[in-house]
C-alpha positions in Angstrom: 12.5 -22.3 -5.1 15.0 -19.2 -4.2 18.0 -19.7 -2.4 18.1 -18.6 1.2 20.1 -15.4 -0.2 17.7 -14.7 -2.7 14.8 -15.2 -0.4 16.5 -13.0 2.4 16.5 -10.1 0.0 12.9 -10.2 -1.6 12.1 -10.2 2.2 14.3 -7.2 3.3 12.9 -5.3 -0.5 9.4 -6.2 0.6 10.1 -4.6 4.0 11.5 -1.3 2.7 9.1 -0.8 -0.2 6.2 -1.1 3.0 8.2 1.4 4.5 8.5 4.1 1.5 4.6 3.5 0.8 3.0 4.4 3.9 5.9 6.9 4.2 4.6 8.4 0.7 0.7 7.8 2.1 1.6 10.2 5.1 2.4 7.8 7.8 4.9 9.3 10.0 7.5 7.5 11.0 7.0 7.4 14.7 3.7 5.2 14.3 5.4 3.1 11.2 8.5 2.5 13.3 5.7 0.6 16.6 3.6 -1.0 14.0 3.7 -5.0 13.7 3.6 -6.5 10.4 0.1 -7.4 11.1 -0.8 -3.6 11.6 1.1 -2.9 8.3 -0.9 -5.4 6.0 -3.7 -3.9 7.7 -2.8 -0.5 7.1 -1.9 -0.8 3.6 -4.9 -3.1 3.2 -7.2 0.0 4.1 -4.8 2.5 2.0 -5.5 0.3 -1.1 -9.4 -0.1 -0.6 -9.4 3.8 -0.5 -7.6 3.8 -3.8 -9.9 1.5 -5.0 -12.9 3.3 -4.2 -11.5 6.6 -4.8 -11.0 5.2 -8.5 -14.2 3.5 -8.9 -16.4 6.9 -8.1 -13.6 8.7 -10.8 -14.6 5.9 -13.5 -18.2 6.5 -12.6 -18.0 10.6 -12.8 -16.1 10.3 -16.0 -19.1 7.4 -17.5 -21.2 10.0 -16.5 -20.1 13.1 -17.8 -19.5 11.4 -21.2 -23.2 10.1 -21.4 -23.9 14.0 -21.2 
């Protein structure tokens, strides 16, 4: 188990890298700055299906173009 120091920081890291990713996925401030925690694991929740499913149709077009 961490220390209480250790712990303290992976929390504050874990905050900030939240922050920088919606930032990066075009979340403006304003909104990220009213948002709970809940509405942030929700948010990048959604962001990371998208990836997802954004990279499964890639994988498909690509196994598709090859069997051409």
């Amino acid at each position: 188990m961490p220390d209480k120091s250790n712990l303290a920081q992976l929390f504050t890291d874990n905050y900030w890298l939240t922050i920088v990713t919606l930032i990066k996925a075009g979340v403006p401030w304003e909104l990220i700055s009213t948002m709970t925690d809940k509405d942030m694991g929700l948010l990048l929740g959604t962001l990371q299906a998208i990836t997802d499913y954004e990279q499964e149709v890639q994988n498909r077009e690509s196994h598709r173009m090859q069997g051409t």
